[in-house]
N, C-alpha and C positions, 0 to 999 in steps of 0.2 A: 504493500500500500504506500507504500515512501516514493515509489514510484509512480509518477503522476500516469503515466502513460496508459502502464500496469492497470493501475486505479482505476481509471477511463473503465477502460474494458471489463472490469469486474463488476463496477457499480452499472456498467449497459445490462453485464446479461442478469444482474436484479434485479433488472426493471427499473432503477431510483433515474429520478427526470435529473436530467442533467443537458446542458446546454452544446449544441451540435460543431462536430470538428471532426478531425482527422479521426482514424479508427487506432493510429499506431503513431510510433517517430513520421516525420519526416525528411526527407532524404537533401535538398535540396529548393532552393526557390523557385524554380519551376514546379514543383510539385506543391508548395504551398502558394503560389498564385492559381493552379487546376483548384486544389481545395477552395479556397478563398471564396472562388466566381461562385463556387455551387452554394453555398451558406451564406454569402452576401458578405458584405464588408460594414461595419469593422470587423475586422479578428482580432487576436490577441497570440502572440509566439508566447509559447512557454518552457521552461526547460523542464525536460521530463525527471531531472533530479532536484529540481530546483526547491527553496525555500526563502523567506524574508522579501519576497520581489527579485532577487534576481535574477537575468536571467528571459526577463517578462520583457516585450517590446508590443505597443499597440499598433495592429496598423490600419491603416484607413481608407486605400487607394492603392492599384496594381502597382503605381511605378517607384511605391516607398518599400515594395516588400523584399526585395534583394538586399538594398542598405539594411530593414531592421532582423531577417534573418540572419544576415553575417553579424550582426553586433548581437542580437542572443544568444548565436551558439558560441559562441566565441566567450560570453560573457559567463554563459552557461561550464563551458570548458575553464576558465580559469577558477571559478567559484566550485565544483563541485567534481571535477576532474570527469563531466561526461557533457562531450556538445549537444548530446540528443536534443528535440526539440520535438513538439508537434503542436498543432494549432488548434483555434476552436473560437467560435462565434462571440464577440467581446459585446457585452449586455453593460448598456449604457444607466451611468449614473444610478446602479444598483445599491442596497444595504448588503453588509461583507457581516453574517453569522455564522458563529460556531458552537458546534456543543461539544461540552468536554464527555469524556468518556471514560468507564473504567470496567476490564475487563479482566476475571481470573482463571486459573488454569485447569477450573473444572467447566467453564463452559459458560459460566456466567456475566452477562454484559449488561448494563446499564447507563443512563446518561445521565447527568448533573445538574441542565438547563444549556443556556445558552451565554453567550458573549457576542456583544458588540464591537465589534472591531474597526465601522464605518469611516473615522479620521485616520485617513494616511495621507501619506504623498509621497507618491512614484509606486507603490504596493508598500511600502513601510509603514510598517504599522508606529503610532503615535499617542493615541489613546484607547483605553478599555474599559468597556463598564459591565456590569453583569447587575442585572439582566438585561434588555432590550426591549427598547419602546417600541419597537417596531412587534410585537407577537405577543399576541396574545394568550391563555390559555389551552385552547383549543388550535392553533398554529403550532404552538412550544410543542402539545404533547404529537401532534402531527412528523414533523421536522427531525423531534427528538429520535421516535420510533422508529425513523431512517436512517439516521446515525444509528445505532445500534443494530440494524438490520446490515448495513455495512460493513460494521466493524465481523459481525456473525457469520458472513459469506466467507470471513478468512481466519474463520477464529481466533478472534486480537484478543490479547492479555497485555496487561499492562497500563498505564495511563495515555491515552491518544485523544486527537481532537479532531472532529468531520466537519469540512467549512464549509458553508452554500454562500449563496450570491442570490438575494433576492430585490426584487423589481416591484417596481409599483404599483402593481395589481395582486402583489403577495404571493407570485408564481418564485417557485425556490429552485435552485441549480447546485447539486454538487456539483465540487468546485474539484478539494482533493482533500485527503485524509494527511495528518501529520503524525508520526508514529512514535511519538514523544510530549515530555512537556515540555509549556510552552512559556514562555516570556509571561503573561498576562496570566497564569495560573491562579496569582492571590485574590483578585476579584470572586471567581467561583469557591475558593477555599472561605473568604468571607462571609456571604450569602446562603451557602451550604453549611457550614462547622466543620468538613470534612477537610484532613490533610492529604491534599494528593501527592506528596511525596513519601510519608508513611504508607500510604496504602500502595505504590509504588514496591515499597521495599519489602510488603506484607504478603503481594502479590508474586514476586521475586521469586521468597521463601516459597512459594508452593502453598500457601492459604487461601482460602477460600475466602471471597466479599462477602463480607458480615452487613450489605445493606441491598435489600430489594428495592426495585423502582420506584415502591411505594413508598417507600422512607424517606426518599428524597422530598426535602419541605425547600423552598427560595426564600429566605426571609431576609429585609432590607435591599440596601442596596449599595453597590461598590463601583470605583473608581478608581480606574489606575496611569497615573503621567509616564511616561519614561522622558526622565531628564536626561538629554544628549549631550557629549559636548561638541554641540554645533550652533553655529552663528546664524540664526533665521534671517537675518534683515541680511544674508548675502544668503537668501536662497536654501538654507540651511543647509550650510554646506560644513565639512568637517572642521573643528577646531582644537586640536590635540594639545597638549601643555600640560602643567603640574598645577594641582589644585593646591593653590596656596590655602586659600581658608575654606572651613564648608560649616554650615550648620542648619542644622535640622531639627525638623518639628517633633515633638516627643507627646503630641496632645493623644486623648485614650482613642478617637477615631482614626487616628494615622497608624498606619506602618510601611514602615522605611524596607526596602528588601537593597542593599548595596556590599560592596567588596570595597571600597573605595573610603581613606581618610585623608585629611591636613598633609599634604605631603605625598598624595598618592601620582604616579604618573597617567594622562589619558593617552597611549601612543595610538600610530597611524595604523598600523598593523591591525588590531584590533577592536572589535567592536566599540560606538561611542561611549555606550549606556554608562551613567556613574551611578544614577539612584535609580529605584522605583518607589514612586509616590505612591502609595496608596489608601484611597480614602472611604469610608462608609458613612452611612446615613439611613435614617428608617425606613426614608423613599429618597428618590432623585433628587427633589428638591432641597432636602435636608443633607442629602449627599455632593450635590452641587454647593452648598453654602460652605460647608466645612472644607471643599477643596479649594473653594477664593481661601478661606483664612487659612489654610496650608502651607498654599503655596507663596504665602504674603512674608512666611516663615521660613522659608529658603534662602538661604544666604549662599553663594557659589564664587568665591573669587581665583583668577589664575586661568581662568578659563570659558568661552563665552558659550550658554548653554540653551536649552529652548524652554526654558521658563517664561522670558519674555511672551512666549506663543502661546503655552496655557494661560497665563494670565489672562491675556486676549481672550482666547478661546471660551472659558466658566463666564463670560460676560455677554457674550454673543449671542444677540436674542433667537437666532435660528437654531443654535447647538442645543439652549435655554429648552426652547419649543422641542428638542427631539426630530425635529425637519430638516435632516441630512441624509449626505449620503457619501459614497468613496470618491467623491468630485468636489466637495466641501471645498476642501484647500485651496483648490485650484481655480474653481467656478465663484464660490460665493465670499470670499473673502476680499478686501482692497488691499489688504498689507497685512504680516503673519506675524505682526509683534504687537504688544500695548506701550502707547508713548503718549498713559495720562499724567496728568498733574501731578499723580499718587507717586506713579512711579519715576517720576526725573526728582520728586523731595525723598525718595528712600534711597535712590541712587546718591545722594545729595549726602544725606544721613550718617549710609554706609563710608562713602567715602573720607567721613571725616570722622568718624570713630573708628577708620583704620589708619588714620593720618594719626591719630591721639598714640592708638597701641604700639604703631612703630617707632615712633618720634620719643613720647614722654618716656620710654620704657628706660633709656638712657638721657633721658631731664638734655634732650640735644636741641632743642627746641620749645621756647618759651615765650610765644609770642600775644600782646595783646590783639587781637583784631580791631578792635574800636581804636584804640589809639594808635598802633602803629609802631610799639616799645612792647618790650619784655615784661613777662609776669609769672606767678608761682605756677608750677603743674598744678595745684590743687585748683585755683582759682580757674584755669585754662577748662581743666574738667567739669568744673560748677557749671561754665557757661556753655558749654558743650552739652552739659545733660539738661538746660534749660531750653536748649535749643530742641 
């Protein structure tokens, strides 16, 4: 199932609807322009090993699809050591759901709920929530029952997660199965009580899942940021360095999941991620409030990160409303950063109670600001925390 291609073909002969392409790899661009003509355009090049978005190229028009096949497989082949590719009908401006899944070595499979995974940009995922505004009862248990029908045609054990693609009219598309955990885990671990890396390790062992379908209860609601270190206002594009300071929120609705301190390095080589933010709430609303004050609680210096962009984001009356989609970023947005009032006096703030720590720490600097002359560290800091 790790193999998308694979996948394809398994989830066809179960009958799960999924969205029309190639039946295998594709060989060549001439063979992905014959595809293309029959299913319409747009497509979507995928690597058949692929994960995180790489790999992915859309195309929209016969005489882009030479350029963006040489650049998938290619992209394909550097990331996962296999060019394969094959194609398949690219469903515009869809919601991007997943349900987690947990499956043991006697045969028994069940699902979690679902996850929201709608904010990305380029396929990169950016934000998660669990559950999803988009589905309702009677959808969830619909969807859900497919993922575990999936996972059951190849008798998965283990924790894995089955992603659709669904459309405006609430028509759903497996997409592909990922045969691991995932980044965005804490959300469902939230919502549920359940530890999927315990039951992971329980499952390993050769135990049996000590919970039926039915047990599965969704209570509240969760959020999860991944703070990048990349620079939004160029595009988010990488920005690697050493985290000179960091602090983080320690309220009883957060949890922090990170590898990262004061001193850590972000290189280029690997992945950006420094934190994951995660946050709950009784419902959305209440889970949205708590992620403004969260992330108001992020301190990150040494390295420029996409906080600016959640900030943005929990503010934005369409995200607010629940009326998005995997085009969000791209389509609805004017600019991917916030540049309020709030935020140029905390910038403001910060910078001068890191001017205090580095400077008074050796009394190397004592200056009045109002006058223009020298004065006690004690006094400097009075007027500093009056400020």
């Amino acid at each position: 199932m790790g193999n998308k291609t694979i996948a394809r073909k398994i989830a066809l002969a179960a009958g799960i609807p999924m969205a029309m392409g190639s039946e295998g790899n594709i060989g060549n661009e001439e063979e992905a322009v014959s595809i293309a003509e029959k299913i319409g355009y747009p497509v979507i090049i995928k690597a058949a090993s692929g994960g995180g978005g790489r790999g992915m190229r859309i195309v929209r028009k016969s005489d882009e699809m030479e350029k963006m096949f040489i650049i998938a497989s290619k992209e394909a082949e550097k990331a996962f050591n296999d060019p394969s590719v094959f194609i398949e009908k690219y469903i515009e401006n869809p919601k991007h759901i997943e349900f987690q899944i947990l499956g043991d070595t006697k045969g028994s499979i069940i699902h979690l709920g679902e996850r929201e995974c709608s904010i990305q940009r380029k396929h990169q995922k950016l934000l998660e929530e669990a559950p999803s505004v988009a589905l309702n009862d009677n959808l969830r248990g619909i969807m859900g029952n497919i993922a575990v029908q999936i996972a059951s045609a190849v008798k998965y054990y283990s924790a894995g997660t089955v992603e659709f693609l669904l459309d405006s009219d609430k028509n759903f598309y497996f997409m592909e199965m990922n045969t691991r955990i995932q980044v965005e885990h804490p959300v469902t671990e939230i919502i549920t009580g359940i530890d999927l890396i315990e039951q992971q390790i329980l499952i390993a062992n050769g135990e049996a899942l000590k919970f039926r379908q039915e047990d599965i209860k969704l209570n509240g609601w969760a959020i999860e940021c991944r703070i990048n270190a990349e620079d939004v206002q160029s595009g988010f594009a990488p920005d690697p360095g050493k985290i000179e300071k960091l602090s983080l929120p320690t309220d009883n609705y957060v949890r922090i999941d990170t590898g990262v301190q004061a001193g850590s390095s972000i290189v280029p080589s690997y992945d950006s991620m420094i934190a994951k933010l995660i946050v709950t709430g009784k419902d959305r609303k209440d889970a949205l409030k708590n992620c403004k004050l969260a992330l108001d609680k992020v301190w990150i210096k040494g390295t420029k990160t996409t906080l600016p962009f959640f900030r943005m984001l929990v503010r934005n009356p369409k995200f607010i409303d629940g009326n998005f989609t995997t085009a969000f970023i791209e389509k609805d947005l004017e600019k991917y950063y916030s540049s309020s009032d709030y935020e140029e006096m905390l910038a403001a703030w910060l910078a001068t109670k890191l001017f205090i720590e580095e400077n008074l720490m050796d009394n190397s600097i004592n200056i009045d600001f109002k006058k223009g002359k020298e004065m006690s560290p004690w006094l400097l800091n009075k007027r500093i925390n009056q400020f």
